[in-house]
VMD Tcl script that draws the C-alpha trace (Angstrom):
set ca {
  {-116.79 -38.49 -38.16}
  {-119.10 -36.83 -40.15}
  {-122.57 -37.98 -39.80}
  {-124.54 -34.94 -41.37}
  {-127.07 -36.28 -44.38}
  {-126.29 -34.15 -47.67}
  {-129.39 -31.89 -48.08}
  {-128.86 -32.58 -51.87}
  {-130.91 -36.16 -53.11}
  {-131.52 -37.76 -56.00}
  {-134.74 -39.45 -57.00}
  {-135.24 -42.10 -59.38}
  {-136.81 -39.32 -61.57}
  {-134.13 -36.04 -60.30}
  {-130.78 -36.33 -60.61}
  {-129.25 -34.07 -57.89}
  {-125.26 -33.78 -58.23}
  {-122.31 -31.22 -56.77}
  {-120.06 -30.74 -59.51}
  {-117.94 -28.54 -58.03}
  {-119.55 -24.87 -56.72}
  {-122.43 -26.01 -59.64}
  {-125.36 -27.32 -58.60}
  {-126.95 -29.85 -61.57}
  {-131.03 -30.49 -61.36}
  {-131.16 -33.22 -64.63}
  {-134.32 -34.47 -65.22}
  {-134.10 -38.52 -65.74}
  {-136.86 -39.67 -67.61}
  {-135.61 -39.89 -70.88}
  {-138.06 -42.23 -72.20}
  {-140.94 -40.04 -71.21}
  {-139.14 -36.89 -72.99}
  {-138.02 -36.05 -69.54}
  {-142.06 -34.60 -68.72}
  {-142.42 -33.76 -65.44}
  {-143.98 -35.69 -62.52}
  {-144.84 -34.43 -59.25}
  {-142.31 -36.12 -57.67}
  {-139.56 -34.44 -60.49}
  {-140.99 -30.78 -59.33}
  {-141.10 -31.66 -55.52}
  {-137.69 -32.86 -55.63}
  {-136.56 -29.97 -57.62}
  {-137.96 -27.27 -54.71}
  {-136.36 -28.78 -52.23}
  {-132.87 -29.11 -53.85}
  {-133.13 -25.23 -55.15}
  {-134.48 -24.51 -51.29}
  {-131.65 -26.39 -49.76}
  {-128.97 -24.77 -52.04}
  {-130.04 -21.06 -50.92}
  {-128.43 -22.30 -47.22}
  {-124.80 -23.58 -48.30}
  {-122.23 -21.11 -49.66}
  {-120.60 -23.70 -51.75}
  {-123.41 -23.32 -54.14}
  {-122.78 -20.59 -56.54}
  {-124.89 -21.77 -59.64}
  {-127.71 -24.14 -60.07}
  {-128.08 -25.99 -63.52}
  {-131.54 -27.58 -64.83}
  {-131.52 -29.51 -67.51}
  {-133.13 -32.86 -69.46}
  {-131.43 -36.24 -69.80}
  {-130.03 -37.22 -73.30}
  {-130.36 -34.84 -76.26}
  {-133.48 -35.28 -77.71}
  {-135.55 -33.16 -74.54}
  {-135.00 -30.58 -71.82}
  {-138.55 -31.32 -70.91}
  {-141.58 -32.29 -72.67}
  {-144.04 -30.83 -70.06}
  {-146.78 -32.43 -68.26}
  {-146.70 -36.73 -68.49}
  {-150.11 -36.63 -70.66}
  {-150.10 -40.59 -69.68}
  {-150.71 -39.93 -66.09}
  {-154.15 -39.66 -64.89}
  {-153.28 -36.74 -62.44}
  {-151.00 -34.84 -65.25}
  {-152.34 -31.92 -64.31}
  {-153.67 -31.69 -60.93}
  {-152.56 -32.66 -57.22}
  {-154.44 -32.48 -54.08}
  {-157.28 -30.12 -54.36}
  {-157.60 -29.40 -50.49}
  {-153.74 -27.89 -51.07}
  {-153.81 -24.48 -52.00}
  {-150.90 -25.16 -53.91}
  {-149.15 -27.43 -56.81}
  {-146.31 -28.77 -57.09}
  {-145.29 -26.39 -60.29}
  {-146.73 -23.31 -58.61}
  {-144.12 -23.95 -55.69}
  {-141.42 -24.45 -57.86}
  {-141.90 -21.33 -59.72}
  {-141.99 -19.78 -56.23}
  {-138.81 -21.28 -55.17}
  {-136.90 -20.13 -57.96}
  {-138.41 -17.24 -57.72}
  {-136.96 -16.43 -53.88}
  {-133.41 -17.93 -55.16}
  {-130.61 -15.74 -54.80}
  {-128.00 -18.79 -56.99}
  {-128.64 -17.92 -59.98}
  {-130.51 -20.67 -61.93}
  {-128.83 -21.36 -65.59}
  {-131.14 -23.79 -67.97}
  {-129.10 -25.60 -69.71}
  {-131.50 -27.00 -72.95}
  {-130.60 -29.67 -74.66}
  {-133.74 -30.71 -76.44}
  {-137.59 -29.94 -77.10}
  {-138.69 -27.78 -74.28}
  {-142.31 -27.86 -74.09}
  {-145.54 -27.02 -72.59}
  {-144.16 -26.92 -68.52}
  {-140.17 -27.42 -69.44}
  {-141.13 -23.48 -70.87}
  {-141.66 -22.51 -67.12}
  {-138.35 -24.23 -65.98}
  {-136.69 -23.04 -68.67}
  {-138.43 -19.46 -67.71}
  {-137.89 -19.36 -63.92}
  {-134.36 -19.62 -65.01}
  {-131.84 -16.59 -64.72}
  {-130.44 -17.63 -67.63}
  {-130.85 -20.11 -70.65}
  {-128.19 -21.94 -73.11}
  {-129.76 -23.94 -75.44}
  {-128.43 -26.62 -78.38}
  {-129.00 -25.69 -81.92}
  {-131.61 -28.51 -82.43}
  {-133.65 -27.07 -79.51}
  {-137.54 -26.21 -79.95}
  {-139.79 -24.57 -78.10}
  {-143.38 -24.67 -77.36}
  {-146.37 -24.00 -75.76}
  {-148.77 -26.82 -77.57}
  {-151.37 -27.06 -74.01}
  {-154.65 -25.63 -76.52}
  {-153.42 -29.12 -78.94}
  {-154.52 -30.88 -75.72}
  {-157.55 -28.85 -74.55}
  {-155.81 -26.79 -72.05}
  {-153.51 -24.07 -71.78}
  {-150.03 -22.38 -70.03}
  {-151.47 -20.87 -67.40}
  {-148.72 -21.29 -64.76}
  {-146.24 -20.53 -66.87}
  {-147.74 -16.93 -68.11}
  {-145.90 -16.16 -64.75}
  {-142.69 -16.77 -65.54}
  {-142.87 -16.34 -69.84}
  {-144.59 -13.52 -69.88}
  {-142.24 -10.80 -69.44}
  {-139.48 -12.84 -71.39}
  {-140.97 -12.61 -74.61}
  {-142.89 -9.87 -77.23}
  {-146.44 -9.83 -76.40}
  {-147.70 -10.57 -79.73}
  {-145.51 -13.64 -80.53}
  {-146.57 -15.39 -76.62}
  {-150.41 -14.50 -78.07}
  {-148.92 -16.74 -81.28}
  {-147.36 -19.15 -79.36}
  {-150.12 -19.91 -76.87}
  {-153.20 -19.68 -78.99}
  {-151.54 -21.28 -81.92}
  {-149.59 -24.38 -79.89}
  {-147.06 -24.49 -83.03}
  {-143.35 -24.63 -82.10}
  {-140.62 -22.31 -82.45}
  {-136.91 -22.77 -83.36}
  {-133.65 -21.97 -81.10}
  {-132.68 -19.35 -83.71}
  {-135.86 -17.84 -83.15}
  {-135.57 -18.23 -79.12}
  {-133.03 -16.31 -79.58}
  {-134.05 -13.54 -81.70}
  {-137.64 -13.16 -78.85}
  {-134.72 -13.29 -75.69}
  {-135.91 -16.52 -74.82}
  {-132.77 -17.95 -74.10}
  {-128.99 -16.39 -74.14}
  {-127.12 -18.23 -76.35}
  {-127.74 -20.70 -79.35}
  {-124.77 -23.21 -79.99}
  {-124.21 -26.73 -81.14}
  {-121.90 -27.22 -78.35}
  {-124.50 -26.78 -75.45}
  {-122.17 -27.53 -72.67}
  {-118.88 -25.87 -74.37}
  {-121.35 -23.18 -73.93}
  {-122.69 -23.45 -70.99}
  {-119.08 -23.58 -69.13}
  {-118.31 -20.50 -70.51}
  {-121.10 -18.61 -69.34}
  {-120.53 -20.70 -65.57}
  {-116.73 -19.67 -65.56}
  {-117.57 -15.96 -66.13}
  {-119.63 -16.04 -63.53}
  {-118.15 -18.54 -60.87}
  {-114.74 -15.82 -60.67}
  {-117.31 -12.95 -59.91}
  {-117.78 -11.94 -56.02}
  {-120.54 -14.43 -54.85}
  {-121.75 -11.86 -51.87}
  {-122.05 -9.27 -54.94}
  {-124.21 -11.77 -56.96}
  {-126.56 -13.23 -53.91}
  {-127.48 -9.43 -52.68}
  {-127.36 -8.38 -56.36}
  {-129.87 -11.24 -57.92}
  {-132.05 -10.38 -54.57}
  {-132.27 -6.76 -55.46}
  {-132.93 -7.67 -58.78}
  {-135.43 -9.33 -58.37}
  {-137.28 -7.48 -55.84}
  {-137.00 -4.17 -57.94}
  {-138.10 -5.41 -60.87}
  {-141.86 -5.80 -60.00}
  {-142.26 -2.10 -58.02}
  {-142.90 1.00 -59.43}
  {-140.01 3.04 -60.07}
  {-140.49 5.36 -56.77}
  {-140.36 2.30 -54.65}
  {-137.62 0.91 -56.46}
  {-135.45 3.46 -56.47}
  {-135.75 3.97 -52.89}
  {-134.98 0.54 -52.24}
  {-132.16 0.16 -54.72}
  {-130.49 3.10 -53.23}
  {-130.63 1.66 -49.60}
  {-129.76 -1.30 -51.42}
  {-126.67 0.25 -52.86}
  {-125.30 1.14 -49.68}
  {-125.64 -2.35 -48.02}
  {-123.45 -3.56 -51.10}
  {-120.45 -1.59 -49.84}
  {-120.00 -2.96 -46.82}
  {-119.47 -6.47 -47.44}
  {-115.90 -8.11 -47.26}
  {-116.36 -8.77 -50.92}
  {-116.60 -4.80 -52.14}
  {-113.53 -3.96 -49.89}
  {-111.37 -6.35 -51.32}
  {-112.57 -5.78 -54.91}
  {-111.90 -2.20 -54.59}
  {-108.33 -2.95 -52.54}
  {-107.65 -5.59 -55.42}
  {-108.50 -2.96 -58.47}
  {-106.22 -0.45 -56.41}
  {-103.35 -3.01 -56.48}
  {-103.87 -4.41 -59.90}
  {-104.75 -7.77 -58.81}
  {-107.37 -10.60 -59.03}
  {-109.65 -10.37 -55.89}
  {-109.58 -13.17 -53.38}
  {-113.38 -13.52 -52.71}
  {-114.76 -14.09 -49.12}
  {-117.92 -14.51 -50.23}
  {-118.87 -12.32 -47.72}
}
mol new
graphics top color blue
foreach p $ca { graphics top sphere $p radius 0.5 }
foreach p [lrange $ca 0 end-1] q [lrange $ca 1 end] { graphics top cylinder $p $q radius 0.2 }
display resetview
């Protein structure tokens, strides 16, 4: 018998479910817009922490409940909406954005409303975004006398300079056409989770040893300077070839055949 706890709970505010090799993070406060509590973005760093340990995991979905929000930000009705212990060095956001940030799943938003304020940084520490044609976007903190700081972190290289100036300094929303257009998100449809499935099953039938080394490199390289990261990437390079994975994709593209993935 079996007596190991799943690492993977829900919380009356985080739904945490296995669908499959698909991890799904849905927010479930739908009559708060799904805005974040502490206990949402605690719960939400420990699932994407867990996941980096099990192999089944291959993708990790975060998304709202309902249709009208992915995530409306901060709860503005709280009295601590912004703020958490101040002897911690750090909140509960900043450690999510860290988490994602170490993740070698890739992390898929899946946006099926207004994503606000906060829901911007999930939506940004995110690998990749598919968002519903009614879907707006915003950064409206200076409405409320503050402004996106945390999520500069994770926005700032997404987007054209100029329009996150706009955006922050202005608080006014922008469409999912326009996401779009400023590479805020991948894909635009009406059918979010038609959508969405396609963009999992091209990636679930890729090798997952390629993708967890790959999203690490990526990620790694993309904040030294090009001397450093080309020595690493070509170290890196090496270490790819000698996983199970590249031998069989190269014995499988020799034999004209899909590849059996070891994940290894």
């Amino acid at each position: 018998m079996n007596t190991q706890a799943s690492p993977f709970l829900s919380t009356p505010d985080l739904s945490v479910e296995l669908r499959g090799p698909t991890l799904w993070l849905t927010i479930t406060r739908e009559e708060r817009r799904n805005a974040m509590s502490h206990g949402v973005l605690a719960a939400m760093a420990q699932a994407i922490g867990a996941a980096q340990a099990n192999r089944e995991v291959r993708a990790i979905v975060v998304t709202g409940a309902g249709s009208k929000a992915f995530c409306a930000g901060a709860d503005l009705q709280s009295a601590s909406a912004f703020t958490t212990d101040y002897s911690e060095p750090h909140g509960h956001l900043a450690q999510l954005l860290r988490v994602a940030k170490a993740s070698h799943i890739p992390l898929i938003a899946r946006v099926n409303g207004a994503c606000m304020a906060g829901g911007m940084g999930l939506m940004s520490m995110c690998d990749m975004a598919v968002a519903a044609s009614h879907a707006v976007f915003g950064l409206p903190e200076v409405k409320v006398g503050v402004f996106p700081a945390q999520v500069l972190s994770v926005l700032q290289h997404l987007i054209p300079r100029r329009k996150l100036a706009e955006m922050c300094l202005t608080g006014e929303p922008i469409t999912s056409a326009q996401a779009l257009e400023y590479h805020l998100v991948n894909y635009v449809d009406d059918d979010v989770d038609a959508k969405l499935q396609w963009l999992l099953d091209r990636l679930l039938d890729k090798s997952p040893a390629a993708i967890r080394r790959g999203l690490y490199t990526m990620k790694k390289a993309e904040a030294m300077p090009f001397e450093e990261s080309m020595a690493f990437t070509e170290s890196q390079i090496a270490l790819f070839t000698l996983t199970d994975d590249a031998r069989e994709g190269q014995k499988a593209f020799q034999e004209k055949r899909k590849p059996v993935w070891a994940g290894k």
